[in-house]
SEFIZA-746441 format. One record per residue: x, y, z of N, C-alpha, C, O, CB in turn; residue number from 1; residue in three letters. Coordinates in steps of 0.2 Angstrom, whole numbers, plus 5000, padded with zeros to 4 digits. Atoms other than C-alpha are relative to their C-alpha. Glycine has a CB too. Layout:
<nodes>
+------+------+------+------+------+------+------+------+------+------+------+------+------+------+------+-----+-----+
|  n.X |  n.Y |  n.Z | ca.X | ca.Y | ca.Z |  c.X |  c.Y |  c.Z |  o.X |  o.Y |  o.Z | cb.X | cb.Y | cb.Z |   n | res |
+------+------+------+------+------+------+------+------+------+------+------+------+------+------+------+-----+-----+
|    X |    Y |    Z |    X |    Y |    Z |    X |    Y |    Z |    X |    Y |    Z |    X |    Y |    Z | NUM | ALA |
...
+------+------+------+------+------+------+------+------+------+------+------+------+------+------+------+-----+-----+
</nodes>
This chain:
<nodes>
+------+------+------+------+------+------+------+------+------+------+------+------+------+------+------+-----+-----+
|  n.X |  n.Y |  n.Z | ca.X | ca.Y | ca.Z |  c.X |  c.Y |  c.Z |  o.X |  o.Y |  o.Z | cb.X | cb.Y | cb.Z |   n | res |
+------+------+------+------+------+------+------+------+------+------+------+------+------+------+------+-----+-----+
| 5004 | 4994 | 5000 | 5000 | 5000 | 5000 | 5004 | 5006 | 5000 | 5009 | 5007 | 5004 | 4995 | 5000 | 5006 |   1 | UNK |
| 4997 | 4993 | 5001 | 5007 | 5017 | 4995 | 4998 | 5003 | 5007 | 4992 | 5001 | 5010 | 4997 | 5005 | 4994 |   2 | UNK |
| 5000 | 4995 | 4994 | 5010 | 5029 | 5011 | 4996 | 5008 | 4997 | 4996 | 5010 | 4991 | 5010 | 5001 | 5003 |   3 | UNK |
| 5004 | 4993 | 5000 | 5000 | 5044 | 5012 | 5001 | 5005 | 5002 | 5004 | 5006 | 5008 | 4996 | 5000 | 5002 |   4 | UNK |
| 4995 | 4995 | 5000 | 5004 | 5061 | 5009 | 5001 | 5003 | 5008 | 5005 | 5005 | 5011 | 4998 | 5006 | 4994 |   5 | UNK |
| 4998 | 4997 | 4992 | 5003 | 5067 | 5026 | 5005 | 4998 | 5003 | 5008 | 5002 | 5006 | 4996 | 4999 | 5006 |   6 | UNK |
| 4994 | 5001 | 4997 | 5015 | 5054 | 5033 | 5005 | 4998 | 4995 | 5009 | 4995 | 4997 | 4999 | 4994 | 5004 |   7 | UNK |
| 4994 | 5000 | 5001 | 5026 | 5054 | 5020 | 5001 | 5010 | 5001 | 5007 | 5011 | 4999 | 5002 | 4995 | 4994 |   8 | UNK |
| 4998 | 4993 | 5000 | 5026 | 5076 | 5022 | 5003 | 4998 | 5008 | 5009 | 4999 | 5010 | 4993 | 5007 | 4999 |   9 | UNK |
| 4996 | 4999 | 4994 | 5029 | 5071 | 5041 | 5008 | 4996 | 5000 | 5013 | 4998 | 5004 | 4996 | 4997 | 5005 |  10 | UNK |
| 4995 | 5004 | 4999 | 5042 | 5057 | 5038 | 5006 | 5006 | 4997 | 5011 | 5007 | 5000 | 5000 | 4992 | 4995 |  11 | UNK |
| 4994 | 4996 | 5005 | 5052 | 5069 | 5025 | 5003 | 5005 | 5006 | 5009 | 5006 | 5007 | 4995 | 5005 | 4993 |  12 | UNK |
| 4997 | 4996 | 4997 | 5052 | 5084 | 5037 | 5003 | 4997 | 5008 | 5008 | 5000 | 5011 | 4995 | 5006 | 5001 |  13 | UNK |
| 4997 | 5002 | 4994 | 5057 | 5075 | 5052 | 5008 | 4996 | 4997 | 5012 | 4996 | 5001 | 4995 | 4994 | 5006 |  14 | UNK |
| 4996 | 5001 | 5000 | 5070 | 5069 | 5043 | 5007 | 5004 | 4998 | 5013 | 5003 | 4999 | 4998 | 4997 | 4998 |  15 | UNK |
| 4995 | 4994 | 5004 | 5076 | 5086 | 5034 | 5004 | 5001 | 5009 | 5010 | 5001 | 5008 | 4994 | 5010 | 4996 |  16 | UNK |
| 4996 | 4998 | 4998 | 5082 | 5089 | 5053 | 5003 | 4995 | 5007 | 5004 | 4996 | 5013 | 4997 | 5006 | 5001 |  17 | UNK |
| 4997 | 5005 | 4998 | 5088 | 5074 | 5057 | 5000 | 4992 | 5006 | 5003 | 4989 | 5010 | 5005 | 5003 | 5001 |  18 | UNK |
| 5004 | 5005 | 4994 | 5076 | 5063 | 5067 | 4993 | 4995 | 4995 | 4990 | 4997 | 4989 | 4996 | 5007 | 5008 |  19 | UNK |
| 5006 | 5003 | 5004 | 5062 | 5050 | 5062 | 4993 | 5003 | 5002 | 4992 | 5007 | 5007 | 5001 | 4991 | 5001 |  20 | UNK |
| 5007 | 4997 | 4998 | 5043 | 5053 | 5062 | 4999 | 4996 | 5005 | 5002 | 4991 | 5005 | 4994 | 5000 | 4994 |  21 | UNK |
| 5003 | 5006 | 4993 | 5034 | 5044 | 5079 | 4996 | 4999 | 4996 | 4993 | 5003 | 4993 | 4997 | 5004 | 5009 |  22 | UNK |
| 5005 | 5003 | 5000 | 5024 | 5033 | 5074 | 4994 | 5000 | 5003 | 4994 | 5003 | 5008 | 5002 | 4995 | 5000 |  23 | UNK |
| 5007 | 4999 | 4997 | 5005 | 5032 | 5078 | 4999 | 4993 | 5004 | 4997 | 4988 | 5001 | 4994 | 5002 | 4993 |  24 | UNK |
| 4999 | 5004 | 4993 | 5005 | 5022 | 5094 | 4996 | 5001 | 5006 | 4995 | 4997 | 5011 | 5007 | 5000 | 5003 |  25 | UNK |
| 5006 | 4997 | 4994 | 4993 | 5032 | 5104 | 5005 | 5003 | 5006 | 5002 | 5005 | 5011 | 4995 | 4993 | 5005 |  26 | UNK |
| 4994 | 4998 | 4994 | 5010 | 5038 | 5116 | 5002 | 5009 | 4996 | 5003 | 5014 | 4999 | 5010 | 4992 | 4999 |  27 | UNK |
| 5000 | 4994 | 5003 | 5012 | 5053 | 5101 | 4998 | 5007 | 5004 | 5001 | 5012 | 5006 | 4996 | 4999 | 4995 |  28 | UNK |
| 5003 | 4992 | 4997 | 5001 | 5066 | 5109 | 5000 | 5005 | 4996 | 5001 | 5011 | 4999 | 5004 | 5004 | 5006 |  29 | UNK |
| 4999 | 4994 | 5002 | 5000 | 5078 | 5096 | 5007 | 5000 | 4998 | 5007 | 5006 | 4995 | 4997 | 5004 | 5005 |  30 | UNK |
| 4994 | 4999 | 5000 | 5019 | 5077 | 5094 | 5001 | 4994 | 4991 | 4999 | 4988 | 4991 | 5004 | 4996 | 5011 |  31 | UNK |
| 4997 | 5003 | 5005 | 5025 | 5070 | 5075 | 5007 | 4997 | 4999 | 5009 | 4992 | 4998 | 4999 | 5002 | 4996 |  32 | UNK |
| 4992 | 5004 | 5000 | 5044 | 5071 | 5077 | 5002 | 5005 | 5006 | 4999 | 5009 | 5009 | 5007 | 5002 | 4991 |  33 | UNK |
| 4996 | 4996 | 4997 | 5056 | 5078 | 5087 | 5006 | 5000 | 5002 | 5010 | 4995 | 5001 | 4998 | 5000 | 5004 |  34 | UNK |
| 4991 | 4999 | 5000 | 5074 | 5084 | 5092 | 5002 | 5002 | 5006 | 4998 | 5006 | 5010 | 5003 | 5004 | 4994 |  35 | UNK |
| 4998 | 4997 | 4993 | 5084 | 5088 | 5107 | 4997 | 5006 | 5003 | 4997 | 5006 | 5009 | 5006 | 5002 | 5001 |  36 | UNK |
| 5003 | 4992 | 4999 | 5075 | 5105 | 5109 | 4995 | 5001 | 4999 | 4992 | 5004 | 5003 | 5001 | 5005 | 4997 |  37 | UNK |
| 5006 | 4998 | 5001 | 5060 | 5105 | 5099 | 4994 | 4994 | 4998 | 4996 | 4988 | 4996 | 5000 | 5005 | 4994 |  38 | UNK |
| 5007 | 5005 | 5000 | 5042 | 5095 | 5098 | 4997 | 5004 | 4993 | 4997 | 5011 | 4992 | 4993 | 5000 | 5010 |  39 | UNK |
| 5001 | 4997 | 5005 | 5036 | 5098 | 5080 | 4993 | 4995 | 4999 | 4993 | 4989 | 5000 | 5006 | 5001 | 4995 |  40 | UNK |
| 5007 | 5001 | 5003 | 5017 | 5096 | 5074 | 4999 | 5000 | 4996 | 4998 | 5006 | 4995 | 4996 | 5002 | 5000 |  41 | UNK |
| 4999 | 4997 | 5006 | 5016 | 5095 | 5056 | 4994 | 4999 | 4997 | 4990 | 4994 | 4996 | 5005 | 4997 | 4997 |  42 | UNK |
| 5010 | 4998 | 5004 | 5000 | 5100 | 5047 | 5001 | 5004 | 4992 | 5003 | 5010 | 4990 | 4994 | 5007 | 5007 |  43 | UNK |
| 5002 | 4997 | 5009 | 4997 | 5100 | 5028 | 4994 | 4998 | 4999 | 4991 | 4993 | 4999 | 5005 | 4996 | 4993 |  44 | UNK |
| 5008 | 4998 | 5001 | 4982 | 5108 | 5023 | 5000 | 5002 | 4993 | 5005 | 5004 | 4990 | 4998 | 5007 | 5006 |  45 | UNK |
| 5002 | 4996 | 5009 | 4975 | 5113 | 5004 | 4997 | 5005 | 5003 | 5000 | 5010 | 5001 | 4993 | 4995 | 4994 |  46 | UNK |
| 5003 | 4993 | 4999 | 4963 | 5127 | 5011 | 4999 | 5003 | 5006 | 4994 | 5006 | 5006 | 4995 | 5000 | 4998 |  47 | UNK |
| 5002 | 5001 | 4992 | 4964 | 5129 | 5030 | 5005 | 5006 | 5000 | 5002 | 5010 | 5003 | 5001 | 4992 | 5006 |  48 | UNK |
| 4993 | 4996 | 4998 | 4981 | 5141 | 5030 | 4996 | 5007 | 4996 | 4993 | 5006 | 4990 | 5010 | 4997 | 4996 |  49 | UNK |
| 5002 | 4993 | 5000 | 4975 | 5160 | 5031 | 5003 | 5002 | 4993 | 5008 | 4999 | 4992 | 5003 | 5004 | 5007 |  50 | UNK |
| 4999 | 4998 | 5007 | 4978 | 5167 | 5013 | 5006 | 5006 | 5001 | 5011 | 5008 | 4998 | 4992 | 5004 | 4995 |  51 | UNK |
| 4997 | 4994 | 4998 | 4984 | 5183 | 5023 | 5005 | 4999 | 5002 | 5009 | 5003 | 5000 | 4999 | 5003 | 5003 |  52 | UNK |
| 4994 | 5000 | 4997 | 4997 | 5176 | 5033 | 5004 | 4997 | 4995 | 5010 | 4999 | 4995 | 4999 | 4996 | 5007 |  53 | UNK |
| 4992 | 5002 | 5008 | 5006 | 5168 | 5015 | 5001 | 5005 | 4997 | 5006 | 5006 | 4994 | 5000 | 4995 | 4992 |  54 | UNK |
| 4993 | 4994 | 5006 | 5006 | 5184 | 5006 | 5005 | 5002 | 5005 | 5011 | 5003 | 5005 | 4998 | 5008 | 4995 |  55 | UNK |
| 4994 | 4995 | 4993 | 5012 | 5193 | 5023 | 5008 | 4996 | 4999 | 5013 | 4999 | 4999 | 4996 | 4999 | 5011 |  56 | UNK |
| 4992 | 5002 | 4999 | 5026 | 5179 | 5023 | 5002 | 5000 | 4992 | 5008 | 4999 | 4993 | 5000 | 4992 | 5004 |  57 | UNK |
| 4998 | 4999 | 5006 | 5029 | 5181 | 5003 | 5002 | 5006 | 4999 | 5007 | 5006 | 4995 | 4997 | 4999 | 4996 |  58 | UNK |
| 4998 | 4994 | 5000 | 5031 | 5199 | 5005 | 5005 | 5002 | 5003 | 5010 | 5003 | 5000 | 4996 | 5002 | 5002 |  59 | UNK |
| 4993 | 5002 | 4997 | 5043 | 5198 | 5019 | 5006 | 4999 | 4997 | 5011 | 5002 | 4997 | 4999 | 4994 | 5003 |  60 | UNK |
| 4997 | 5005 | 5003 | 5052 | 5184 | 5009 | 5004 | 5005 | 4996 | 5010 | 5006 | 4997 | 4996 | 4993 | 4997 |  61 | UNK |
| 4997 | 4995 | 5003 | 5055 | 5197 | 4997 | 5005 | 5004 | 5001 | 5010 | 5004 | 4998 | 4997 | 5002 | 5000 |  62 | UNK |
| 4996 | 4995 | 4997 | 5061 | 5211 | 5006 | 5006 | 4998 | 5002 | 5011 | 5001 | 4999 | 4998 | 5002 | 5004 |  63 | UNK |
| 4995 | 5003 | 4998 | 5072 | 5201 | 5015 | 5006 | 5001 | 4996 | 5010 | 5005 | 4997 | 4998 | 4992 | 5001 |  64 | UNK |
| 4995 | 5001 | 5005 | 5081 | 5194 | 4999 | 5000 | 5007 | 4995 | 5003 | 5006 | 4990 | 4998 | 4992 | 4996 |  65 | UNK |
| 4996 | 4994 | 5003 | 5083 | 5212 | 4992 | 5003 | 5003 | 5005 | 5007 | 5008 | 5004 | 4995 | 5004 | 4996 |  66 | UNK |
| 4995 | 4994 | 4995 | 5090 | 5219 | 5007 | 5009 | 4997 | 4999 | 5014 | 5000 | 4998 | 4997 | 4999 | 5011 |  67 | UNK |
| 4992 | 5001 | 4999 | 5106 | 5209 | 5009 | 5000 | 4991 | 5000 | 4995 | 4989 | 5004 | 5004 | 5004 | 5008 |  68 | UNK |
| 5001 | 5005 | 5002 | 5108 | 5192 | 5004 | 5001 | 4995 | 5008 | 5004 | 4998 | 5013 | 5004 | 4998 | 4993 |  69 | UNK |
| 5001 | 5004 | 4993 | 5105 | 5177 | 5020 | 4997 | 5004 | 5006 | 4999 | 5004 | 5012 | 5006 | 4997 | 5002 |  70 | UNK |
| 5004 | 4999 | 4995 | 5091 | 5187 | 5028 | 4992 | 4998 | 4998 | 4988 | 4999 | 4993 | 5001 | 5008 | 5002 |  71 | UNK |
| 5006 | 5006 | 5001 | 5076 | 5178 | 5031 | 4995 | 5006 | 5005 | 4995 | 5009 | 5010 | 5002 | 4991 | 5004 |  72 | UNK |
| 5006 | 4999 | 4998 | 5059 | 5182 | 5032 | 4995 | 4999 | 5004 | 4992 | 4995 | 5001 | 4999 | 5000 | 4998 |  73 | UNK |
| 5002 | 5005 | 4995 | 5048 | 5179 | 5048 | 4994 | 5006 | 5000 | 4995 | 5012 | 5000 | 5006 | 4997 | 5007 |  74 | UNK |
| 5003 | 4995 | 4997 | 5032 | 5186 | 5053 | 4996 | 4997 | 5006 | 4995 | 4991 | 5006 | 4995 | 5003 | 4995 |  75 | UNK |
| 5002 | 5000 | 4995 | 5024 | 5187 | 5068 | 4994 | 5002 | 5003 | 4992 | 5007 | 5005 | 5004 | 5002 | 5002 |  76 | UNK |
| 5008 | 5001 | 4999 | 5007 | 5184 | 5073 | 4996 | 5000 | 5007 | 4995 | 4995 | 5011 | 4998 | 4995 | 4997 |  77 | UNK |
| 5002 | 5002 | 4991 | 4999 | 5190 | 5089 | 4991 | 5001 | 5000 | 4987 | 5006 | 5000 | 5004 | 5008 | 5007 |  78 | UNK |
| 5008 | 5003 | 5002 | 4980 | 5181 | 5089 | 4998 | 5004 | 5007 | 5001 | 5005 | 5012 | 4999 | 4988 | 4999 |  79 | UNK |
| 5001 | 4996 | 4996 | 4968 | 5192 | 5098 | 4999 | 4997 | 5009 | 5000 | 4991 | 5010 | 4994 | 5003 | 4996 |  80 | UNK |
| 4999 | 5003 | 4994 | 4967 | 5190 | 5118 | 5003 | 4995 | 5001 | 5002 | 4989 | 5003 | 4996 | 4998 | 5003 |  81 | UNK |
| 4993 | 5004 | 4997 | 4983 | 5184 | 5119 | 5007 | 5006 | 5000 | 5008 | 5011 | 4997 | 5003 | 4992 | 4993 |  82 | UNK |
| 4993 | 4998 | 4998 | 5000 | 5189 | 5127 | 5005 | 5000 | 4994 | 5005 | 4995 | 4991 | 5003 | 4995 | 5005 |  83 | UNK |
| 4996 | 5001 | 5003 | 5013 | 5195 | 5116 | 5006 | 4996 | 4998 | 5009 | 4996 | 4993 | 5000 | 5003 | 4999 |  84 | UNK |
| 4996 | 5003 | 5000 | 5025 | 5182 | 5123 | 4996 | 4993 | 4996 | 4998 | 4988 | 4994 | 5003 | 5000 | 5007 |  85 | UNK |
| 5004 | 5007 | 5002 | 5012 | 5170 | 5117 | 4998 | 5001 | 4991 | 4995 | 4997 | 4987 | 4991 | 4998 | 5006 |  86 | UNK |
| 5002 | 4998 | 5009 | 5012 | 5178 | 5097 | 5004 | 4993 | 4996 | 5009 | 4989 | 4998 | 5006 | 5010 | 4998 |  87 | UNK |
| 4995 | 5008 | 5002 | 5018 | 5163 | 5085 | 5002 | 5003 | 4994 | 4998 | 5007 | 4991 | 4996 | 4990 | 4998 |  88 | UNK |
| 4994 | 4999 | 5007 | 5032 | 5165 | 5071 | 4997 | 4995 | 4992 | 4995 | 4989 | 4991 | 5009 | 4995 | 5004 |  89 | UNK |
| 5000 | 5006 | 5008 | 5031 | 5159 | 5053 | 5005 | 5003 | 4997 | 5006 | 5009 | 4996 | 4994 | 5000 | 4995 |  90 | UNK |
| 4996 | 4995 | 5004 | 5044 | 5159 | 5043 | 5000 | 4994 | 4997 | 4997 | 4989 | 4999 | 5008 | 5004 | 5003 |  91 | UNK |
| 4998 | 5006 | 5005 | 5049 | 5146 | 5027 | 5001 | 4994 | 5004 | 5002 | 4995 | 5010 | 5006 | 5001 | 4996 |  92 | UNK |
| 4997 | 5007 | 4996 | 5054 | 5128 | 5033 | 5005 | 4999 | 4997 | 5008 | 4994 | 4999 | 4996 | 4994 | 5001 |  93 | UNK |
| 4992 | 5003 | 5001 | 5070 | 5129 | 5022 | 5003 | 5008 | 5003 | 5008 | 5009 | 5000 | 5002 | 4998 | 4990 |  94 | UNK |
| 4999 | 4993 | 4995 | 5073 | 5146 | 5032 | 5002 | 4996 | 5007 | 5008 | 4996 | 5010 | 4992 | 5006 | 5001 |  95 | UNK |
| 4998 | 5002 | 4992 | 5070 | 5138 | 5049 | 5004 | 4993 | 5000 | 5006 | 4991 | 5006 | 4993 | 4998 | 5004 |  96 | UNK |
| 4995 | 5005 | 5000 | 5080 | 5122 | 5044 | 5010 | 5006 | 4999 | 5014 | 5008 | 5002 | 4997 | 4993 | 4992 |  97 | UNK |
| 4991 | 4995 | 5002 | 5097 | 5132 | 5038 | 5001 | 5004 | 5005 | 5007 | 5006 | 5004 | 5002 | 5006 | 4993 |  98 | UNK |
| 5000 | 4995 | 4992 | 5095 | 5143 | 5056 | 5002 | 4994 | 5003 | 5008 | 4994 | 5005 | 4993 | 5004 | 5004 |  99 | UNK |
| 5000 | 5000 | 4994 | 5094 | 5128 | 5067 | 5004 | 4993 | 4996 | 5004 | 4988 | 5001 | 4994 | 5001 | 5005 | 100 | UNK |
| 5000 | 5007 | 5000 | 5100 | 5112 | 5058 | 5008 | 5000 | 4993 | 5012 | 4996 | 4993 | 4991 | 4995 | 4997 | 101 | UNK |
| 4995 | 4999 | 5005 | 5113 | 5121 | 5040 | 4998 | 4996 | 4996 | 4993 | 4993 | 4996 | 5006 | 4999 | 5002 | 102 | UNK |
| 5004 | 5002 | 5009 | 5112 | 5115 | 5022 | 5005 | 4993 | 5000 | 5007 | 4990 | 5005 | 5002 | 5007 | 4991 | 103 | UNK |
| 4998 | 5006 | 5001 | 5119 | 5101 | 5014 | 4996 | 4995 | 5001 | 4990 | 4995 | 5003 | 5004 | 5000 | 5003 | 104 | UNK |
| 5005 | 5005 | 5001 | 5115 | 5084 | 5014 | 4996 | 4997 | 4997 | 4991 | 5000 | 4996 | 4997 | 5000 | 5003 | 105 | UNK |
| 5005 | 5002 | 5005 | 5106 | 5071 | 5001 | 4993 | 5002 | 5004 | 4990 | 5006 | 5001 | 5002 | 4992 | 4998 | 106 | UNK |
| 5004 | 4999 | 4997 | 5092 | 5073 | 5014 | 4995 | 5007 | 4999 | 4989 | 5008 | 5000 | 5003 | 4999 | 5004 | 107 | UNK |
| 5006 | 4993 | 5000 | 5087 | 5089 | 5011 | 4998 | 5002 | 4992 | 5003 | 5003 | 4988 | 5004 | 5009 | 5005 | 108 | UNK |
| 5003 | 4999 | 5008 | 5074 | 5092 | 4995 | 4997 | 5005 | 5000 | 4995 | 5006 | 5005 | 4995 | 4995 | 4998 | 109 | UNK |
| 5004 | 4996 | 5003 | 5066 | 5106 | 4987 | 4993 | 4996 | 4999 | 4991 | 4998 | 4994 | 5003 | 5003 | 4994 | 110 | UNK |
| 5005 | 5001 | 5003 | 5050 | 5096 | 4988 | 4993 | 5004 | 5003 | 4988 | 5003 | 5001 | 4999 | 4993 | 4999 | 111 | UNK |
+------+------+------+------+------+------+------+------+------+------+------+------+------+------+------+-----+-----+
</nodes>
């Protein structure tokens, strides 16, 4: 049986930063992969992701790469009645891999 795109989008990104996906075992929690530091959730949606918050981050993306080359784009979203320590980040996922994990590697795909 072919694997399905969700687990292989999870298998792929847990592997871009060098860990496997958790298997679905009921022990998960909400938790797909993870690495010494971070618990990552991964969700691929067709129409659910805010239209606004991709151009905002395309726009960014832009700017960024005309100001001075290796500055990355990130925006920052503080959802209403909430703490601005509690605002969440978006930025690319080949952005937030080369910050915390560097390039290289057959592993890492443009897909």
């Amino acid at each position: 049986m072919s694997e399905r795109r969700w687990k292989r989008f999870e298998r792929d990104l847990a592997r871009d930063v060098g860990t496997e996906r958790i298997p679905v075992t009921g022990e998960r929690d909400g938790a797909d992969f993870e690495t010494a530091v971070f618990v990552y959730s991964a969700k691929q949606r067709a129409a659910q992701f805010p239209r606004t918050v991709a151009a905002w981050l395309d726009r960014v993306v832009g700017k960024a790469r005309s100001r001075t080359p290796g500055k990355v784009g990130v925006v920052v979203v503080q959802r209403p009645r909430h703490r601005r320590r509690d605002a969440l980040v978006v930025l690319r996922w080949s952005d937030w891999r080369e910050l915390h994990v560097g390039q290289g590697g057959d592993a890492w795909r443009d897909a």
